[in-house]
VEXKOLMI-149480 format. One record per atom (N, C-alpha, C): x, y negated, z negated. Coordinates in steps of 0.02 Angstrom, whole numbers, plus 50000, padded with zeros to 5 digits. Example, Ala and Ser with C-alpha at 12.3 -4.5 7.8 and 13.67 -1.06 7.14 Angstrom:
<recs>
506605028449610
506155022549610
506605016549610
506425011249646
506845005349643
506454999849606
</recs>
This chain:
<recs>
569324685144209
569564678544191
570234677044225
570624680644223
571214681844256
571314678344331
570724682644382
570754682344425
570414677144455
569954671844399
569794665444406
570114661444396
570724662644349
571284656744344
571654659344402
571964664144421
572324664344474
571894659944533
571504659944572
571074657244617
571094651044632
570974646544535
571154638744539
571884636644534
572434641744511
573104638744533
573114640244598
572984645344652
573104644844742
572904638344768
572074637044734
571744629644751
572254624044744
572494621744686
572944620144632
573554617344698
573684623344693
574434624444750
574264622944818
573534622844855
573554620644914
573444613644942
573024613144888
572954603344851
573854600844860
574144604144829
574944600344806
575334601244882
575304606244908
575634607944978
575234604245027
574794603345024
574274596945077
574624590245079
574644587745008
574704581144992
575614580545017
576004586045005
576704585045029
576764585045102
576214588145144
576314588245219
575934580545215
575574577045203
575144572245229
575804566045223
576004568545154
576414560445138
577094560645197
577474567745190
578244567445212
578714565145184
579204562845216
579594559245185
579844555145250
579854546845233
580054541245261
580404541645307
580404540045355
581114540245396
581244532945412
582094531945453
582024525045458
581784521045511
581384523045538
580804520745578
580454517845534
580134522745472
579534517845420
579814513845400
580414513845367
580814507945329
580684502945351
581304501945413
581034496045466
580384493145476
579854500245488
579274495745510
578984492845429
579064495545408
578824492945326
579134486645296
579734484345326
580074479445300
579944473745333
579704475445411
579444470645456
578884468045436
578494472345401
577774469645396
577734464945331
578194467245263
578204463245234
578334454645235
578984458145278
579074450845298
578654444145306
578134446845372
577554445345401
577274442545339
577014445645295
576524444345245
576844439145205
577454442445196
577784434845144
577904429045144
578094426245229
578164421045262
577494417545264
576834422645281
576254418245309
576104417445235
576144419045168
575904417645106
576464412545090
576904411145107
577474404845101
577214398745109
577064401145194
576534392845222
576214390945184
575694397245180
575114393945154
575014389645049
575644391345018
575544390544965
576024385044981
576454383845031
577014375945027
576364368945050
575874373145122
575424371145137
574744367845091
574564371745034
574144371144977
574054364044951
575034365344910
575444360544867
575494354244910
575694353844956
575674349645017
575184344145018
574694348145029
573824344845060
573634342444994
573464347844957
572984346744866
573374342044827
574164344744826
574514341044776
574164345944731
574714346344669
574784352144602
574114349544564
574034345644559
573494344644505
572924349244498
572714347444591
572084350244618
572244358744607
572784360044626
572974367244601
572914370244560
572894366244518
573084370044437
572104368544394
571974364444446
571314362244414
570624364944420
570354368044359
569774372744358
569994379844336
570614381144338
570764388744316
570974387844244
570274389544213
570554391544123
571154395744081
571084399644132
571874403444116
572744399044107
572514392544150
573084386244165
573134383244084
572374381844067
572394380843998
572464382543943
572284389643936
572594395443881
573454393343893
573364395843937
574484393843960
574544388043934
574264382343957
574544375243902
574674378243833
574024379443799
574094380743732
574724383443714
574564389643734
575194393043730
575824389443730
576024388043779
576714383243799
576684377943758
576114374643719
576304367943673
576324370543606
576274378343590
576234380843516
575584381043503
575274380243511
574414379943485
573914385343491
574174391943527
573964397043517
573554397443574
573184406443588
572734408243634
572014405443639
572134398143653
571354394743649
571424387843695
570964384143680
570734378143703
570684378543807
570034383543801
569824385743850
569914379343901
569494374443884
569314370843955
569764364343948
570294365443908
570744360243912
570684354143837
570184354243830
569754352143737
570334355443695
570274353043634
570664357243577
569824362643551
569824367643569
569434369443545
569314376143495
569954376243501
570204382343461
570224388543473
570224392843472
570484400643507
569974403343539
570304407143583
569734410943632
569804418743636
569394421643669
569374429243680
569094431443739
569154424043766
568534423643866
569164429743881
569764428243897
570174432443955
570604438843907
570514440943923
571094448943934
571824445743918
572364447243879
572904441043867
573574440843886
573564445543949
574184446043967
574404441344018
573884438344074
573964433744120
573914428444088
573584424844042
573614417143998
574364418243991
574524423643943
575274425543928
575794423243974
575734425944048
576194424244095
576174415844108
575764414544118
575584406744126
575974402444063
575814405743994
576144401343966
577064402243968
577154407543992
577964408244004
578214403944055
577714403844120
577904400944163
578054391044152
577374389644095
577604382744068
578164382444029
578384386043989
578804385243936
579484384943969
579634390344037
580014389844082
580234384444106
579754379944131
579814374944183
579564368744152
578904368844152
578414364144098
577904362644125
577464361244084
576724362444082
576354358244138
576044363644189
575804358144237
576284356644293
576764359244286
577204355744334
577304358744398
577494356944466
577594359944543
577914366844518
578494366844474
578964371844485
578584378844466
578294376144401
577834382844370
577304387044413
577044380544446
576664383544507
576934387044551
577484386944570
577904390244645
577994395344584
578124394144556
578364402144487
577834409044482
577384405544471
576654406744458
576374410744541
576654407044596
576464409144665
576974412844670
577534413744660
577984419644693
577874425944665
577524424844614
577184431044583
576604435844616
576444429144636
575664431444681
575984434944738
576414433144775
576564434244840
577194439244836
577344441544776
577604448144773
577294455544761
576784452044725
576214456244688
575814459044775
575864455844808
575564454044868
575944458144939
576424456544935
576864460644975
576794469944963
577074469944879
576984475744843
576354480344862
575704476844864
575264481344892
575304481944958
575404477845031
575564482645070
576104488845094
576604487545043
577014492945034
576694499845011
576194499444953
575854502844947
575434506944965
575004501945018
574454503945072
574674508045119
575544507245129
575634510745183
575944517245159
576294517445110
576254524345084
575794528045046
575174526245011
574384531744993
574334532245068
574164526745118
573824530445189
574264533945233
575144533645238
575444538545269
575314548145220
575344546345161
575394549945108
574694555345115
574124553445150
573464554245123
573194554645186
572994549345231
572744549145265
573114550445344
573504544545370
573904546345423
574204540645448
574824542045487
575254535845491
575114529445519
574614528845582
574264527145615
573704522045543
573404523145504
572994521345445
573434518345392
573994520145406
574344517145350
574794511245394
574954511345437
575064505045478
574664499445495
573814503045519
573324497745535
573284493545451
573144497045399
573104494445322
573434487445313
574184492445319
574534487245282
574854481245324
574564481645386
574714476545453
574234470045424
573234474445415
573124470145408
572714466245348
573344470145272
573414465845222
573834461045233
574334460045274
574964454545275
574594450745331
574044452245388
573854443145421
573094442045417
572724445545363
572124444545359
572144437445300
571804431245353
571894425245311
571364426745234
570704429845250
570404428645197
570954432345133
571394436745133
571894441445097
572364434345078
572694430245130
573164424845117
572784421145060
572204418245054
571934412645034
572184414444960
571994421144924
572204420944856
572804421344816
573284421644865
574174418944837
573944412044810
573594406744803
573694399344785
573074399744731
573294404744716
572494402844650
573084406644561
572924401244539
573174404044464
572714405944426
572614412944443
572224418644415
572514423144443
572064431044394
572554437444399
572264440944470
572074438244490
571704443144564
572304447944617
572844445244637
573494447844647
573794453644610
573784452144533
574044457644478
573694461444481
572814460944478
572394465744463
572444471844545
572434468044599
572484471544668
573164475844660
573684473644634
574154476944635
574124483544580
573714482844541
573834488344476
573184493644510
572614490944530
572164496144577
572574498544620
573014499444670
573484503044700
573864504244682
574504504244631
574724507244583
574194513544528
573584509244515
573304517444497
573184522944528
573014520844617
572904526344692
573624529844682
574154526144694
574734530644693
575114533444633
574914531844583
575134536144531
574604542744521
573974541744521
573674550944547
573874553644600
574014552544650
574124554444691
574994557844683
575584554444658
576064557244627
576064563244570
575424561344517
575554565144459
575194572144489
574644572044521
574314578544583
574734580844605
575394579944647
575864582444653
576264585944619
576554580044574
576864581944529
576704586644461
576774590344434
576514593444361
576704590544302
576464584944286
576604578344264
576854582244169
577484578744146
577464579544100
577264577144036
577304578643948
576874574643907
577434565543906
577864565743945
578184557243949
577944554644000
577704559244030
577364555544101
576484552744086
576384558444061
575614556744019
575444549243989
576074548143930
575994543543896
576104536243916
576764537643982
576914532144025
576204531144047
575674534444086
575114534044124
574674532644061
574524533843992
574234529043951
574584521543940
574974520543943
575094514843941
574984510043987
575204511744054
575094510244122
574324506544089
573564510244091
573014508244093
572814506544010
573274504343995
573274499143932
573484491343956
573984492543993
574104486644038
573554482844089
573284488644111
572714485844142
572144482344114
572044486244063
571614483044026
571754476544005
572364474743966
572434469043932
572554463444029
572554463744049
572514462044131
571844460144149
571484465744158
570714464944192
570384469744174
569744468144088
569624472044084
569124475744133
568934472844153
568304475244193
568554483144219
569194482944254
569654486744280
569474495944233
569564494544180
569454501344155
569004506344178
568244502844192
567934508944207
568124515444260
568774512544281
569064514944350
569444521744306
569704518444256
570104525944198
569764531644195
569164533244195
569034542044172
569014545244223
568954544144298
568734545644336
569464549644340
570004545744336
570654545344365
570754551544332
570884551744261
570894555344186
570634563144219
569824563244248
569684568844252
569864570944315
570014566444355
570294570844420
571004572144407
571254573344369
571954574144334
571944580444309
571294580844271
571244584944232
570954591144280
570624589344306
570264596544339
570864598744381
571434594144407
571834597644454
572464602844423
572434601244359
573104605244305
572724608944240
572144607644243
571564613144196
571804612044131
571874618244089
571904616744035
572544616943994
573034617244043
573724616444022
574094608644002
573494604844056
573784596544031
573144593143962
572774597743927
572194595143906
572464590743814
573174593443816
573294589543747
573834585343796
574134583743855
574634577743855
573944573543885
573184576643915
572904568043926
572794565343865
572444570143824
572464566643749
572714561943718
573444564143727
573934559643693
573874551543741
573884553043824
573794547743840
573174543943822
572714546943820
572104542643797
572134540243717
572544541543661
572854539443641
573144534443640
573534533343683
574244526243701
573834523943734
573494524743762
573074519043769
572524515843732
572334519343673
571924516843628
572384511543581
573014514643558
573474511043532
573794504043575
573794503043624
574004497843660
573674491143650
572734493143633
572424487043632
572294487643548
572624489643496
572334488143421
572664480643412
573384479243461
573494473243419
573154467043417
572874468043507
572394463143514
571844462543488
571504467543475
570924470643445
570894467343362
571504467143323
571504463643266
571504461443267
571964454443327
571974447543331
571324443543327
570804447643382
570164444943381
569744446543316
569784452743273
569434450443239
569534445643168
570274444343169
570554442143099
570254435443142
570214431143198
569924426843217
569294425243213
568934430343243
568254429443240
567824431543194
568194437443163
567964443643103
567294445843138
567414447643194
567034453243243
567524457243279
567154463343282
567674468643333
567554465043388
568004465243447
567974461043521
568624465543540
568514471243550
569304476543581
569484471643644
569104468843674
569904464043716
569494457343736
568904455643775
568514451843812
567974449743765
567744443143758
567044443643734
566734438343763
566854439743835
566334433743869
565844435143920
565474441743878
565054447643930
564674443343924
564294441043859
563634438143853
563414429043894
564344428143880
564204421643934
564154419744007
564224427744050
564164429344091
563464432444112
563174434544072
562534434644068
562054431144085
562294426444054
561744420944040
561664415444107
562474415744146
562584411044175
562234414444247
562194420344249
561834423644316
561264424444296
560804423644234
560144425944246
559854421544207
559854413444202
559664409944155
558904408444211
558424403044189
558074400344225
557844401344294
558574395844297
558724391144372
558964392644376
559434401044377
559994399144442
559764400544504
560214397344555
560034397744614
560664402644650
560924406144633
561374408844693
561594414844649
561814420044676
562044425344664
562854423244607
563174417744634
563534416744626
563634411544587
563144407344550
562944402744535
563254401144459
563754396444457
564104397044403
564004386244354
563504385744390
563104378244366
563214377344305
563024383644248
562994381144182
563744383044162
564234383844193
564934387244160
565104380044146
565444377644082
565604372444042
566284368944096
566604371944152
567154371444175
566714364944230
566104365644245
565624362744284
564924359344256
564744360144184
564304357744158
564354353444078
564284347344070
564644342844034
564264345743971
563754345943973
563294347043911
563434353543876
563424359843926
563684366343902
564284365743886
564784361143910
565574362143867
565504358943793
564974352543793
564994351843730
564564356443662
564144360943698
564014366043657
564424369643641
564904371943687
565354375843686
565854374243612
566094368743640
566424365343589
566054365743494
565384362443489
565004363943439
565144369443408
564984377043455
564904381543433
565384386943421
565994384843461
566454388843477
566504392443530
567114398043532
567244404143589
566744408743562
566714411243501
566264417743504
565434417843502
565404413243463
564744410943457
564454409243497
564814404043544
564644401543584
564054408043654
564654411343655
564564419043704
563784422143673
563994423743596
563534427743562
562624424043574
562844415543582
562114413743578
561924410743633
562204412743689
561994415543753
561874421143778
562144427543752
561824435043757
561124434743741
561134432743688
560414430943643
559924427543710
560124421543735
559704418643762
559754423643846
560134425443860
560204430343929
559694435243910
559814439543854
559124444343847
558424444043837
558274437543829
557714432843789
557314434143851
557804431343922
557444430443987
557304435644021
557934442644017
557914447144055
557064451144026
557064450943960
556414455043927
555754453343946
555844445943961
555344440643971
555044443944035
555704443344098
555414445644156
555844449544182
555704457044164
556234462944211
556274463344264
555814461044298
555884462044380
556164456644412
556204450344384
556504448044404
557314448044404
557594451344336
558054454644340
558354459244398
557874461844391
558134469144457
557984464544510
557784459344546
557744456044603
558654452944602
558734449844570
559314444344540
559784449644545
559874455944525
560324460544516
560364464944600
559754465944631
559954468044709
560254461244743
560204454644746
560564449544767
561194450844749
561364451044684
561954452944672
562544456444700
562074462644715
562294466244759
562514469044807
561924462244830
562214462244926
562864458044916
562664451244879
563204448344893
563884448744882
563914454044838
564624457244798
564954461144887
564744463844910
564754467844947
564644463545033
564574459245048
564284456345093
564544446545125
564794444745062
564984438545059
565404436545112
565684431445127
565984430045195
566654427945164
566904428245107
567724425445092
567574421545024
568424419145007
568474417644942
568084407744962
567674407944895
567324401044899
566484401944975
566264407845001
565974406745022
565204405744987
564894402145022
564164401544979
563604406545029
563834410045079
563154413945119
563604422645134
563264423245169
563544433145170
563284433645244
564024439245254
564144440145348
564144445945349
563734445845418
563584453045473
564304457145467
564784455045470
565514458545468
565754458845408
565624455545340
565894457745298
565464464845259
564904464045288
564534469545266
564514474245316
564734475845367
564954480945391
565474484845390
565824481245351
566694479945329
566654486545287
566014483445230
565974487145175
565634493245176
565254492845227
564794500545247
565284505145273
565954500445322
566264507145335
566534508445285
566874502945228
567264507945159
566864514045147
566244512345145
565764517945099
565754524145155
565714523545191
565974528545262
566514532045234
567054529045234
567724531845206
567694535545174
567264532145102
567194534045034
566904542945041
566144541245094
566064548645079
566474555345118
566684551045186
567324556045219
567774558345176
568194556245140
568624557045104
568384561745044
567734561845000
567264565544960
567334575244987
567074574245044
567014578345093
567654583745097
568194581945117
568734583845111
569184583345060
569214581145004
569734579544931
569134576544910
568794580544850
568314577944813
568614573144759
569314576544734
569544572744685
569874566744681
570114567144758
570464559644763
569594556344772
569414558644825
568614554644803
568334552144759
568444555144713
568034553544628
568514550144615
569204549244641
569694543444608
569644536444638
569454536644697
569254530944753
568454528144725
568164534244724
567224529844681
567414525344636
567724527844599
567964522544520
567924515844537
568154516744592
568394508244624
567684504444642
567564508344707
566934505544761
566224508344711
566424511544660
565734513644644
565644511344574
565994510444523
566134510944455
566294501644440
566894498644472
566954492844462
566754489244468
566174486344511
565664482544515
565134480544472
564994487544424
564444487144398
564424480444363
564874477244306
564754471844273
564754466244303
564754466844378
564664462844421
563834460244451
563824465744438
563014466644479
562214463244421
562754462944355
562104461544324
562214455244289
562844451244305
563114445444276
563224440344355
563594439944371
563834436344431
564494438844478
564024435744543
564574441544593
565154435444633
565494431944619
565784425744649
566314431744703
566434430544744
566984433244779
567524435844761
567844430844720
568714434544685
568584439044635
568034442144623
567854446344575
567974453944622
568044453344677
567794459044721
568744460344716
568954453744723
569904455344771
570064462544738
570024461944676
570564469444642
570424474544681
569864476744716
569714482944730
569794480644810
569944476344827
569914475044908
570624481144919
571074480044926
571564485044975
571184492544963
570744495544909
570564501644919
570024501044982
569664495444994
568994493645038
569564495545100
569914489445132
570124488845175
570444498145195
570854500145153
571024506245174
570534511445198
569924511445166
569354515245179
569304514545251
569234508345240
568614503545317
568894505245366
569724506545376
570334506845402
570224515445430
570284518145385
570174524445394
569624526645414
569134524045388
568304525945451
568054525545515
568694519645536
568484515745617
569164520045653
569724524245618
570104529445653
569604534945646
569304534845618
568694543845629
568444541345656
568154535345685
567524534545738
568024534145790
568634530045806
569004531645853
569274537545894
569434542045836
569494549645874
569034551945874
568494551345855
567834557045868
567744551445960
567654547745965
567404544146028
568034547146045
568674547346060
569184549346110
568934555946116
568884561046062
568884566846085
568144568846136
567644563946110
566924566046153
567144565046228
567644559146259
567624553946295
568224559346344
568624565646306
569004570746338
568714575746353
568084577946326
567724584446317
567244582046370
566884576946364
566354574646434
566914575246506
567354570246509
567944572046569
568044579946596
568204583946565
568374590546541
567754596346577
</recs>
């Protein structure tokens, strides 16, 4: 036994001495080039959101994102509700920390107004910057300097990347906390994380949660590649973190049910998502026709019936159909699929030869990287493999994909430098 624990601390220890040669330490070469690139990114997300405001005018801005309207509420006293702008009384559609920001940002400035919006966007476009800072230290850190330059070059001028600074939704926050979760394993693997560090890292993905829940399924993966790398010496501080993070969502967790007097631990708009990808008629992968934000008749059900009910007696009718006809399910659910994976940009209605090659090389990445660091692997699946799922069987609209985009791009990034040096080196060895 002895000589099996000795074996996995050498492993242990060559894992930790790998990851310190891969990352280094900065010099002021990176600085510079890292400060340059931000730049880049911050300026062209400037244009484009002075550009937005400009063209649309705020209205058009602010108009269609329900989260704008939770924030009214909020900001006029009236509490976490009146989804589509209706008095309709409380909701449990969103996760409540971004309504939250929104309504600070009205109460700040006021409701609806230019300023809140530029408030609301400098957020985005910090949140924004922040991940290619990021990108370039997991891929100097991990991969190689060369990968962590191409990354984070081209998170700061890839327009389809610009387009979502001008949207008031969490897609920015959520992208930024998926790379914040890459580099905090990747630190605590290093590091021999202590039980304050643990609990900080439960909290951390308590945050996420109340953010995007969808985001969680990305947690155990993280949890156990944590765990297998420090064995059974960290097995009561994950605890505790899994813990603080159970404790993070009770308050919300009560809120909803002293509201609804149903458990709803953070989200309860699975079933209306359901319904809206697999009713009848829909026609598109993406097909959001019956969402009340776009259908006059369904908002006034909505209204009738409420936030929870409302959800609850559309699950009902979502399963009514799926039972009716399963295969058509699983048809509706491989569309899904492609198009989650395949789509051509934010607002597109068809799917491109290049964005799906985009994504084949992530999955390239995905298993290179498997290959060599299983565990950062199993921390990277979470993402490309794990977060999608409630995607795939509800509706796949594009900005559903952003959170996990800088892990794609880094992959994709990193697969077309292994096809690059494998072709240089064939292209020296044929010469040769």
């Amino acid at each position: 036994m002895q000589s099996i624990q000795g074996e996995k601390e050498r492993i242990s220890s060559r894992d930790a001495d790998r990851a310190c040669e891969s990352g280094g330490t900065w010099s002021r070469r990176d600085f510079w080039l890292v400060a340059g690139i931000a730049t880049v990114g911050a300026v062209a997300r400037l244009c484009w959101v002075w550009a937005a405001i400009s063209h649309f005018g705020v209205k058009k801005v602010y108009g269609g994102f329900e989260v704008a309207f939770v924030g009214a509420s909020l900001a006029n006293g009236h509490g976490f509700g009146s989804l589509f702008g209706d008095p309709s009384g409380p909701t449990a559609t969103f996760a409540p920390l971004y309504p939250l920001l929104v309504g600070f940002a009205f109460r700040l400035f006021q409701v609806f107004s230019p300023s809140a919006a530029w408030f609301l966007f400098a957020i985005n476009i910090a949140c924004e910057v922040l991940i290619l800072i990021l990108l370039y230290w997991v891929g100097r850190r991990h991969f190689s300097p060369m990968v962590a330059f191409a990354a984070s070059l081209f998170w700061a001028i890839n327009f389809a990347v610009i387009l979502y600074s001008v949207r008031i939704w969490y897609s920015s926050v959520s992208a930024l906390l998926t790379m914040l979760a890459l580099a905090l394993y990747l630190h605590m693997r290093q590091v021999k994380p202590n039980r304050r560090m643990w609990v900080a890292y439960g909290v951390f993905w308590g945050v996420v949660a109340l953010t995007n829940t969808a985001m969680i399924v990305m947690m155990p993966l993280a949890v156990v590649a944590l765990f297998c790398r420090w064995g059974r010496a960290a097995r009561r501080h994950a605890l505790a973190a899994l813990l603080v993070f159970g404790c993070t969502l009770v308050p919300w967790t009560v809120r909803n049910y002293i509201v609804f007097h149903k458990v709803i631990p953070i989200r309860g708009n699975l079933g209306a998502m359901l319904w809206y990808g697999n009713r009848p008629d829909v026609k598109s992968p993406h097909d959001e026709g019956m969402n009340p934000t776009q259908n006059l008749s369904e908002r006034q059900e909505y209204l009738r019936l409420g936030d929870a009910e409302y959800a609850a007696s559309r699950q009902r009718m979502a399963m009514h159909v799926i039972r009716q006809d399963p295969m058509r399910f699983v048809r509706l659910t491989w569309d899904r699929v492609q198009y989650f994976w395949a789509a051509a940009g934010l607002g597109a209605d068809h799917m491109s030869l290049m964005a799906a090659l985009w994504s084949l090389l992530a999955f390239a990445g995905l298993l290179k990287v498997l290959r060599q660091d299983w565990l950062l692997g199993m921390v990277l699946a979470g993402a490309l493999v794990l977060y999608p799922l409630p995607y795939y069987v509800t509706l796949a609209s594009t900005f559903f994909r952003y959170p996990i985009d800088p892990v794609v791009d880094l992959l994709a990034i990193y697969a077309c430098a292994a096809v690059g040096s494998w072709f240089l080196l064939r292209l020296q060895t044929s010469r040769s």
